[in-house]
LOBA-154672 format. One line per 10 residues: their letters; for each residue x, y, z of C-alpha. Coordinates in steps of 0.25 Angstrom, whole numbers, plus 5000, padded with zeros to 4 digits. Layout:
a> X/Y/Z | ...
// end
This chain:
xxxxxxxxxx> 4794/4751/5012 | 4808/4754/5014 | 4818/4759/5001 | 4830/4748/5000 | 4842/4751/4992 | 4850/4740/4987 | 4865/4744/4982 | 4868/4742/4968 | 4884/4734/4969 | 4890/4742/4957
xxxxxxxxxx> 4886/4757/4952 | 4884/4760/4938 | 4892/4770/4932 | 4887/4783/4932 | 4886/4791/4917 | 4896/4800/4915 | 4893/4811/4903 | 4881/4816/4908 | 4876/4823/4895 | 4875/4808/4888
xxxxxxxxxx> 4864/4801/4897 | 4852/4802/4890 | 4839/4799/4897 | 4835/4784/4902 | 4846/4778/4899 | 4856/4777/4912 | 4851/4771/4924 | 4857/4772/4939 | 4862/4763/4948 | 4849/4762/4957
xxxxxxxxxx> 4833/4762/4955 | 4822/4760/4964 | 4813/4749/4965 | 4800/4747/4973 | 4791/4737/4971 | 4777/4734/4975 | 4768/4721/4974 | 4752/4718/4981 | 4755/4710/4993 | 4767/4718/4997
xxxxxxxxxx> 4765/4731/4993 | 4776/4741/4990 | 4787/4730/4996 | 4800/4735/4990 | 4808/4749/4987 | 4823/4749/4984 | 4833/4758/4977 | 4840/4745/4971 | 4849/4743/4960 | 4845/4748/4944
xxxxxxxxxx> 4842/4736/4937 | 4833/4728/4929 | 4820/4723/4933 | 4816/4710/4935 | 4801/4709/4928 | 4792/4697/4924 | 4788/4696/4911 | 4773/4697/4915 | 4777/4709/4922 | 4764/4718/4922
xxxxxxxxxx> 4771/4728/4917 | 4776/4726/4905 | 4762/4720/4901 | 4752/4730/4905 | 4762/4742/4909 | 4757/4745/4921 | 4770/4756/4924 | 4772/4768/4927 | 4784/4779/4927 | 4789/4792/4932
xxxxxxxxxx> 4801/4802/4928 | 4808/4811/4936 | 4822/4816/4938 | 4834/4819/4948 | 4842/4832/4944 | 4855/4836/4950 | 4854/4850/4955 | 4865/4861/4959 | 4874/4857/4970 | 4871/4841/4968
xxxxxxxxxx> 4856/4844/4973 | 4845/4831/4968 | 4833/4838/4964 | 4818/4829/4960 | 4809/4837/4952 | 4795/4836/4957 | 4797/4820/4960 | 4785/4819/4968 | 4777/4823/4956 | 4781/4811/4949
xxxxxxxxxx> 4779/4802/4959 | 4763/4806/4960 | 4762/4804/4944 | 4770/4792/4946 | 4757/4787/4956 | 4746/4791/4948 | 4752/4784/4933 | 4752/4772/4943 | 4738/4774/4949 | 4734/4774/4935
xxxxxxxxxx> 4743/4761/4930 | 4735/4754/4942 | 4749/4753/4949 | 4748/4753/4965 | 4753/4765/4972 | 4767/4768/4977 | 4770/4776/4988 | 4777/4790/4980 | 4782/4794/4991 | 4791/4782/4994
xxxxxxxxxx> 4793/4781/4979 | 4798/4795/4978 | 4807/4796/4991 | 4813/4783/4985 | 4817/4789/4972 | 4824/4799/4980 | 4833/4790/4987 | 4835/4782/4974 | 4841/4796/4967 | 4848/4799/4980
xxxxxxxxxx> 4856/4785/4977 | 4859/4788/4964 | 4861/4803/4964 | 4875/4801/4958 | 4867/4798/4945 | 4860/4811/4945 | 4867/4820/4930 | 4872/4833/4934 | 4873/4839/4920 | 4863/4848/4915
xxxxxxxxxx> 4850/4842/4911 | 4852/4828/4918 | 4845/4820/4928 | 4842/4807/4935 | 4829/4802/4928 | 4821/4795/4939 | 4810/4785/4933 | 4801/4778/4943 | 4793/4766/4937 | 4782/4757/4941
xxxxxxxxxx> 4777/4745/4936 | 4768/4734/4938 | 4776/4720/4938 | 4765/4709/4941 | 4771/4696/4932 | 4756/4696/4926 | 4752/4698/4912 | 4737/4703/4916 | 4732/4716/4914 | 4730/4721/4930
xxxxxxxxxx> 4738/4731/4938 | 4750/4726/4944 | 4753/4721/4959 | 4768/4720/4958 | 4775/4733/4954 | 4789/4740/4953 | 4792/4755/4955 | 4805/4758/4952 | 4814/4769/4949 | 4826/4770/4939
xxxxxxxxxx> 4835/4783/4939 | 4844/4788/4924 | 4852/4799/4922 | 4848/4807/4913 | 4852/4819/4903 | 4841/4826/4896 | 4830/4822/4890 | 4832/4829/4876 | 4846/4827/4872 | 4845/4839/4864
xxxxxxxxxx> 4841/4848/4875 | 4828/4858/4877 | 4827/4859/4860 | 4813/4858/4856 | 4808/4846/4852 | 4798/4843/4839 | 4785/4835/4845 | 4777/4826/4837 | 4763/4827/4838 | 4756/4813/4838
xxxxxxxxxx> 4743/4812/4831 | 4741/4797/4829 | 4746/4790/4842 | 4739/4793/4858 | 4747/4791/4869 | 4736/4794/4880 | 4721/4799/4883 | 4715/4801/4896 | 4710/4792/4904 | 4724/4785/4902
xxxxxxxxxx> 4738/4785/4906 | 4744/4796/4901 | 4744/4805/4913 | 4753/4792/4919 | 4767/4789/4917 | 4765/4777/4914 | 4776/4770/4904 | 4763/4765/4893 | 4761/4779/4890 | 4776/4781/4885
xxxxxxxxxx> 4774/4768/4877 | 4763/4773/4869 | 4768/4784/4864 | 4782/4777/4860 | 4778/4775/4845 | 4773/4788/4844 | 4785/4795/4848 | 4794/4785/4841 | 4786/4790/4830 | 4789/4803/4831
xxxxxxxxxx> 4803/4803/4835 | 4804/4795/4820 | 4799/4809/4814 | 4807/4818/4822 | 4800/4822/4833 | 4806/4821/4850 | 4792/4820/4854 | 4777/4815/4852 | 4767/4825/4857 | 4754/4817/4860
xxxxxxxxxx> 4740/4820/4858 | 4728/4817/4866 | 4723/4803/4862 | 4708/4807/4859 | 4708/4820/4850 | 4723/4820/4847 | 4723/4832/4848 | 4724/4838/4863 | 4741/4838/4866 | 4745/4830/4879
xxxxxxxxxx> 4761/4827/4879 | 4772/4824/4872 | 4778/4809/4875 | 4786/4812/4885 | 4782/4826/4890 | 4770/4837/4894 | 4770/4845/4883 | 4767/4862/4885 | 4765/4874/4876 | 4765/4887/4875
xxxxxxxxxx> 4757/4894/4867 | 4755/4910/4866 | 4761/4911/4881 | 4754/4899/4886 | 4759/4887/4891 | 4748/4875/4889 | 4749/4859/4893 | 4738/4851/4889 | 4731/4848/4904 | 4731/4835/4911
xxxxxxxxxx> 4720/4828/4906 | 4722/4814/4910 | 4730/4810/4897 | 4745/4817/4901 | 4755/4817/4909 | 4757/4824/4920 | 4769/4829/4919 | 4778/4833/4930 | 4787/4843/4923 | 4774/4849/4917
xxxxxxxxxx> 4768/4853/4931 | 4781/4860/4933 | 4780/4867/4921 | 4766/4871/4922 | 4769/4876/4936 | 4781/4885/4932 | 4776/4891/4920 | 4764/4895/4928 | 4772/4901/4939 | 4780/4910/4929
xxxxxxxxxx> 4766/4914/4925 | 4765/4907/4910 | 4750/4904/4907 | 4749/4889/4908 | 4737/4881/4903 | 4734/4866/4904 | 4726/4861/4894 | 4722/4853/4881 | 4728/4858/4871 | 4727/4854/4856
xxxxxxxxxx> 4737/4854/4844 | 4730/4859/4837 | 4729/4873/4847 | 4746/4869/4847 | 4745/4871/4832 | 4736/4884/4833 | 4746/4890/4842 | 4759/4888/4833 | 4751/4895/4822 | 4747/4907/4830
xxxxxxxxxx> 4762/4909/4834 | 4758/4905/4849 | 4763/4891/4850 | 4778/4898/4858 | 4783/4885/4865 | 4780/4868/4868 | 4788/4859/4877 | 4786/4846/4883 | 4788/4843/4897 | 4792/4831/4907
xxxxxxxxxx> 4802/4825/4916 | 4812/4820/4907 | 4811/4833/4897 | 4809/4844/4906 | 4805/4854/4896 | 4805/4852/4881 | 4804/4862/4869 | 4796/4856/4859 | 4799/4864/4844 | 4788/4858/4837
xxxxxxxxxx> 4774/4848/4836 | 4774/4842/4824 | 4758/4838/4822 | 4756/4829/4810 | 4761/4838/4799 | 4760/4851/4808 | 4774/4856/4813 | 4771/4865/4825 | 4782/4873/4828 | 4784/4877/4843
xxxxxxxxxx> 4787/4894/4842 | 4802/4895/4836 | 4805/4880/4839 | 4813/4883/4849 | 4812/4882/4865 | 4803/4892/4871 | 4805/4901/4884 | 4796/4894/4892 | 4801/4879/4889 | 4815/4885/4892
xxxxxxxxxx> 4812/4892/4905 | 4802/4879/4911 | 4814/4871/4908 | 4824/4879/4914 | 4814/4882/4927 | 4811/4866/4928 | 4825/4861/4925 | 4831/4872/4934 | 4822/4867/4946 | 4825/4852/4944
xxxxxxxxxx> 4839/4855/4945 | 4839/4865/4956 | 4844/4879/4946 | 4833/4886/4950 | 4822/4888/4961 | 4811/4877/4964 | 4799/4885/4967 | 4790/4873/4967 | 4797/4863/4977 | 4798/4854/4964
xxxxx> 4812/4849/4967 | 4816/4838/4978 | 4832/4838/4981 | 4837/4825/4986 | 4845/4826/4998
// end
């Protein structure tokens, strides 16, 4: 299968105060589209025109959500230089959340190389001020005019590009968390180790919820005892407790993170102790007693790295050290950041530079 480009006739303008993007909101001028059907296979792959898609009403998806997502980003480095973090990374998650939706497979490879020439086309849109990016967000879906519970046989994947400026407007402040005791998001055996766009749906009352009292964030429990941590809504949650830095392990319920894997292998390699484990609240409430509760942050795509101030669980307030960001959130964000954008060394071979 070739990749086709068919020219857009006029060219959106461009934003031009980059501190005012926001996130999500501002698209480019191009996306990519491939789609995919039984009989023909995978029959079409074009960087085409952004615009709306044309959908029956009976569309599969938007009965039974057989969709599936991924988050990655463009950065603009020194000297103009286009850098990917770990893209290939999300392309293999991307394969296994649609192995587990019953989606057919997609060649990654292809996929991937095609992003690249679609950011290549619309590099002029990649923000150079500090802390921006180009958000790149593949999705898949099934689109079978059926209404009748059975994996699709006519899907789309494409890709939209936005510019974007940081996640939290207010910048690395610590955020105050949530802690949800009545609603579940996932338990294993389920979906919650895919990106699959249910999972965000469930937890939208809850987060709504919380916003209402305050809070930037929901951290969720697991869906049996509710009492074992797995992740905040949009994030891999860590904490460091008496010189430790503990995750709770992959256990079939959590996502696995991109950014977390990063972090894990950077804090390891400065020689920090770093466990992968259950965890319970309750141990989290323990340590803020005894004085060994030092820092928490969440982690992901979007984010980055985010101090979290304090858990709020039920009428417990759990307040992270001084409230304020630790050392080690500030130097894996500065480490991760600086890598993305090319300020420091990458050791690991995370990077790809468009040429």
């Amino acid at each position: 299968m070739d990749l086709e480009f068919i020219k857009r006739e006029t060219l959106k303008d461009k934003p031009k105060d980059e501190t005012k993007l926001g996130f999500g909101r501002i698209f480019t001028d191009y996306m990519l589209m491939m789609k995919r059907d039984n009989t023909r296979g995978w029959f079409y792959a074009a960087i085409e025109p952004f615009g709306d898609l044309s959908l029956s009403p009976a569309a599969l998806v938007l009965h039974y959500a057989q969709e599936v997502f991924e988050g990655l980003k463009a950065y603009r480095g020194g000297g103009g230089r286009i850098l990917l973090f770990r893209p290939w990374e999300n392309m293999k998650r991307m394969a296994l959340s649609a192995a587990r939706l019953s989606m057919q497979p997609f060649d990654s490879d292809f996929l991937l190389n095609s992003i690249y020439e679609l950011v290549k086309r619309e590099k002029d849109w990649i923000p150079a001020a500090p802390g921006t990016s180009l958000y790149i967000r593949p999705t898949y879906i099934g689109i079978d005019p059926f209404v009748g519970v059975a994996a699709a046989e006519e899907y789309l994947l494409y890709v939209i590009l936005s510019p974007v400026g940081a996640y939290y407007p207010r910048g690395l402040e610590p955020v105050d968390i949530f802690v949800e005791n009545n609603y579940v998001r996932t338990v294993r055996g389920g979906t919650g180790t895919t990106k699959a766009g249910a999972n965000y749906a469930i937890s939208l009352l809850a987060g709504e919820e919380a916003h209402q009292k305050g809070f930037s964030q929901v951290l969720w429990l697991d869906g049996v005892e509710k009492t074992y941590i797995e992740e905040v809504g949009s994030m891999n949650i860590f904490f460091k407790i008496d010189g430790e830095i503990i995750t709770p392990a992959l256990q079939g319920s959590i996502l696995p993170g991109v950014t977390r894997d990063s972090i894990i292998r950077i804090a390891r390699d400065k020689g920090m102790p770093v466990s992968e484990k259950r965890i319970s609240i309750y141990e989290i409430e323990e340590a803020q007693a005894d004085g060994k509760l030092e820092e928490v942050f969440g982690s992901g795509t979007a984010a980055v790295v985010s101090p979290v101030g304090k858990l709020v669980w039920g009428d417990k307030t759990i307040v992270v050290g001084d409230g304020g960001m630790g050392q080690v959130t500030r130097m894996l964000y500065d480490t991760i950041t600086g890598i993305q954008y090319g300020r420091i060394e990458d050791p690991y071979g995370w990077t790809y530079e468009l040429k």
